[in-house]
VEXMI-365097 format. One record per residue (C-alpha): x, y, z; residue number from 1. Coordinates in steps of 0.25 Angstrom, whole numbers, plus 5000, padded with zeros to 4 digits. Last residue first. Example, Ala and Ser with C-alpha at 12.3 -4.5 7.8 and 13.67 -1.06 7.14 Angstrom:
2
+------+------+------+-----+
|   xx |   yy |   zz | num |
+------+------+------+-----+
| 5055 | 4996 | 5029 |   2 |
| 5049 | 4982 | 5031 |   1 |
+------+------+------+-----+
// end
This chain:
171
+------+------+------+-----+
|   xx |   yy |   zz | num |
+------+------+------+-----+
| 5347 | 5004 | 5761 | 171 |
| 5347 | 4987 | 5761 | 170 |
| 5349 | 4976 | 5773 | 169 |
| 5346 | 4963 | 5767 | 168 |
| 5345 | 4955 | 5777 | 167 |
| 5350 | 4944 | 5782 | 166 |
| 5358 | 4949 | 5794 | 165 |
| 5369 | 4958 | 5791 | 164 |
| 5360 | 4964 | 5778 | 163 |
| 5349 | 4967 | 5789 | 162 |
| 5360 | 4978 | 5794 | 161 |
| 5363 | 4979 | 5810 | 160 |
| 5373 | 4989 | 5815 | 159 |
| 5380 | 4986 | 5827 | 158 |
| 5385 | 4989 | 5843 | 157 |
| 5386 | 5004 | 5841 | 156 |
| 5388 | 5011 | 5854 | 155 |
| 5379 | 5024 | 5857 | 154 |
| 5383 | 5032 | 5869 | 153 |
| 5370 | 5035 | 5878 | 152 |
| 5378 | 5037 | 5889 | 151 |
| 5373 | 5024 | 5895 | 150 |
| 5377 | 5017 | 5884 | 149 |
| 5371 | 5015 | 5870 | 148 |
| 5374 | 5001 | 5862 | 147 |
| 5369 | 5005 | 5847 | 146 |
| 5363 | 4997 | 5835 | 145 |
| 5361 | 5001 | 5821 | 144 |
| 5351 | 4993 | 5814 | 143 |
| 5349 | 4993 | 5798 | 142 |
| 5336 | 4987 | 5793 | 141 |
| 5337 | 4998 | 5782 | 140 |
| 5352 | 5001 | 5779 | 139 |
| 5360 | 5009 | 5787 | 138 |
| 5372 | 5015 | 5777 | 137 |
| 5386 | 5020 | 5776 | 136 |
| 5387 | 5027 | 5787 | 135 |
| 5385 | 5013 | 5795 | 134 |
| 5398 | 5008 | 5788 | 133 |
| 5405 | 5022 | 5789 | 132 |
| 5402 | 5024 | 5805 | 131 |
| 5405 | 5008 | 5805 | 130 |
| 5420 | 5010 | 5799 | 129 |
| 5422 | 5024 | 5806 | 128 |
| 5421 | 5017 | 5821 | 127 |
| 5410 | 5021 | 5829 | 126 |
| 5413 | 5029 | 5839 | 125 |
| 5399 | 5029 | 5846 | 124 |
| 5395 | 5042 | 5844 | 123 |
| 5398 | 5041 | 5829 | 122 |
| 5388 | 5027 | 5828 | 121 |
| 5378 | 5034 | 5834 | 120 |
| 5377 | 5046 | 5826 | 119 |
| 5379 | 5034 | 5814 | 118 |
| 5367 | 5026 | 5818 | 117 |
| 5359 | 5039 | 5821 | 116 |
| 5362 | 5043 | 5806 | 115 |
| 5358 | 5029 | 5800 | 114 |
| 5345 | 5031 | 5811 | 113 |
| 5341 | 5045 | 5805 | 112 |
| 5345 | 5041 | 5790 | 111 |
| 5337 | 5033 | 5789 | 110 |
| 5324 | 5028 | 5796 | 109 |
| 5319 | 5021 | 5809 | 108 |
| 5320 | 5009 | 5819 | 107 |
| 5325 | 5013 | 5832 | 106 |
| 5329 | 5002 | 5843 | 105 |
| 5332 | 5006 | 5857 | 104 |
| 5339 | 4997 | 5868 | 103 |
| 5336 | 5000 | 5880 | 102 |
| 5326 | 5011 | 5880 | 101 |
| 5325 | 5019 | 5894 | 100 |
| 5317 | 5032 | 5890 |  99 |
| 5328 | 5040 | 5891 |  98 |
| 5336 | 5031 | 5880 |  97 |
| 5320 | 5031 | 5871 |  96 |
| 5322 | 5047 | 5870 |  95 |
| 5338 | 5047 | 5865 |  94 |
| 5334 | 5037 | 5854 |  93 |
| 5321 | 5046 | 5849 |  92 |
| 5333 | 5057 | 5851 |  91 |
| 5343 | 5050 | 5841 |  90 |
| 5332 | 5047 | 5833 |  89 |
| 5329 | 5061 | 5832 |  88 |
| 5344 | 5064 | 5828 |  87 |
| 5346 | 5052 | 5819 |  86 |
| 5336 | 5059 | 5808 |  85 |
| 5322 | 5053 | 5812 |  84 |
| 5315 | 5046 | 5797 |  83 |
| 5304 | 5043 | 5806 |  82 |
| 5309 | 5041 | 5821 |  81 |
| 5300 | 5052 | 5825 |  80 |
| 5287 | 5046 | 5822 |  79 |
| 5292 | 5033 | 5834 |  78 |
| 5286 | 5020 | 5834 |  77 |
| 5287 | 5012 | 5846 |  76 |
| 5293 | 4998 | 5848 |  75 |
| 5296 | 4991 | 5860 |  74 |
| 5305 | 4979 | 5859 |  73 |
| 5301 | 4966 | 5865 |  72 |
| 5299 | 4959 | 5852 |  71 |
| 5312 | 4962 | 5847 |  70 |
| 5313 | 4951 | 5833 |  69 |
| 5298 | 4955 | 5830 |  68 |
| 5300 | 4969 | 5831 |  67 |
| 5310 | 4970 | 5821 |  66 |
| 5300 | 4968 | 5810 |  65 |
| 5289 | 4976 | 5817 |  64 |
| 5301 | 4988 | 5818 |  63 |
| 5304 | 4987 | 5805 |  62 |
| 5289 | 4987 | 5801 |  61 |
| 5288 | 5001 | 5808 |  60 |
| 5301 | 5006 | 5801 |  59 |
| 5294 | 5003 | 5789 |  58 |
| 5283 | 5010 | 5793 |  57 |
| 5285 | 5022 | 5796 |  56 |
| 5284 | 5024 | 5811 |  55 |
| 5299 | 5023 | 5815 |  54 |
| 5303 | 5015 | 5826 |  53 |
| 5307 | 5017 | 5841 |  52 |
| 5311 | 5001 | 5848 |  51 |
| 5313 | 4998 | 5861 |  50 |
| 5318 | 4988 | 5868 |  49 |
| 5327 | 4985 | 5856 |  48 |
| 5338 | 4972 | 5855 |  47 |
| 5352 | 4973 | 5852 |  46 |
| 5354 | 4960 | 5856 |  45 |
| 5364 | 4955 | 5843 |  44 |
| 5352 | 4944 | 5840 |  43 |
| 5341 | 4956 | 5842 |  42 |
| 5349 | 4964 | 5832 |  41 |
| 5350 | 4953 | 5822 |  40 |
| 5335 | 4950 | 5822 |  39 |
| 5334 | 4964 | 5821 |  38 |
| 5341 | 4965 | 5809 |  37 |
| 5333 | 4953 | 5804 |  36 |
| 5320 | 4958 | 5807 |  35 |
| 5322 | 4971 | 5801 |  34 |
| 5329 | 4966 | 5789 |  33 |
| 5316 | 4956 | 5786 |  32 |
| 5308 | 4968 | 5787 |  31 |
| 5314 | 4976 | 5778 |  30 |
| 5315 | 4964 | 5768 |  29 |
| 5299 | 4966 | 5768 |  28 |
| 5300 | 4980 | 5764 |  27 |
| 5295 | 4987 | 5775 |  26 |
| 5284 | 4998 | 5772 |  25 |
| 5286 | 5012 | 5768 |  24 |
| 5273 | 5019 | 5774 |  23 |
| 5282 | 5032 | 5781 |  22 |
| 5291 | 5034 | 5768 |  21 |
| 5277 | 5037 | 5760 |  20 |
| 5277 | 5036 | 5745 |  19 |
| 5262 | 5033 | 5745 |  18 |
| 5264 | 5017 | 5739 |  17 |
| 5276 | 5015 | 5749 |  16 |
| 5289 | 5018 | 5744 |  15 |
| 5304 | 5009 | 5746 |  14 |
| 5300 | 5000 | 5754 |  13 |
| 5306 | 4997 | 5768 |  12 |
| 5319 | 4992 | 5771 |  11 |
| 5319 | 4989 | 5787 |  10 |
| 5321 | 5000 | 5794 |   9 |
| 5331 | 5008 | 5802 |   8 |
| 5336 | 5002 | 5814 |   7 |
| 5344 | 5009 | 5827 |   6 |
| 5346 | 5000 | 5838 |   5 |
| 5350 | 5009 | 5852 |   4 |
| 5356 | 5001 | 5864 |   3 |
| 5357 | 5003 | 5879 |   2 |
| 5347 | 5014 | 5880 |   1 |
+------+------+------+-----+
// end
C-alpha cells in the first residue's frame, strides 16, 4: 500500500424512528461535506483504489456521495468496520496491504478511526502541535490521509476537515 485515507462519516441524524444506530441516515449537509472533502482529496491526488466502508447506513451514503468524485474506486462493505476500535481497523488495513491495495480509503465510525489517526500520527513522529490539534477532535467528514512506505511506515501528508473547504464541518 502507498497511501491509507481514513474518513469518518458524513453528519448523520441524530435518531432514527426505532432508535437504531445502524438505520441513522445522512443528514443532507453530511452529504454535502462528503462530496466536498473528497472533491479536495481528489484535487491534492490522494485518490482511493479501493475503498472498505461501514454497513450502517450513514457510512453507506458517505461512501455514495464520495463515489461519485472516485468513480474508479472499488468499494466493498465490510461488518467488522462497524464501530471497530483502531486495532481491528488496523488489521482490516494490514489485510488489504497483502492483498496489493494501492491507496486505501476507510470510511467508519469514531472513536476507532480518531484513535488509529492518532497511533499513526505517533509512529510517524508527528510533531506535538498536530498530535494536540488532531487530539482535540475528528469531526464527521474528517479525512486523515497517510503516505506508507515499503516498511509499512505511516507519513502524515494531511487532514481534511469539510469546514476547510466549504462546509460546515461539525462533532
Amino acid at each position: 500500500m502507498q497511501r491509507l485515507i481514513l474518513m469518518r462519516h458524513g453528519k448523520a441524524e441524530r435518531a432514527t424512528a426505532g432508535g437504531e444506530d445502524f438505520e441513522r441516515a445522512l443528514e443532507p449537509r453530511g452529504r454535502r461535506d462528503a462530496a466536498l472533502v473528497a472533491e479536495a482529496l481528489r484535487v491534492a491526488g490522494a485518490v482511493p483504489d479501493t475503498v472498505l466502508v461501514s454497513p450502517a447506513l450513514r457510512t453507506a451514503q458517505t461512501w455514495e456521495a464520495v463515489s461519485a468524485i472516485f468513480p474508479e474506486a472499488r468499494g466493498r462493505r465490510i461488518p467488522a468496520l462497524y464501530h471497530a476500535p483502531a486495532e481491528r481497523i488496523a488489521e482490516l488495513v494490514e489485510q488489504e496491504t497483502a492483498a496489493g491495495a494501492g491507496t486505501l480509503m476507510v470510511i467508519g465510525h469514531n472513536p476507532g478511526l480518531h484513535m488509529l489517526t492518532l497511533d499513526l500520527l505517533r509512529q510517524g513522529a508527528a510533531p506535538p502541535s498536530l498530535m494536540a490539534a488532531v487530539g482535540a477532535r475528528f469531526p464527521t467528514s474528517t479525512a486523515a490521509v497517510f503516505g506508507v512506505d515499503a516498511a509499512g511506515r505511516p507519513a502524515y501528508e494531511g487532514l481534511f476537515l469539510a469546514k476547510d473547504h466549504g462546509g460546515g464541518g461539525g462533532e
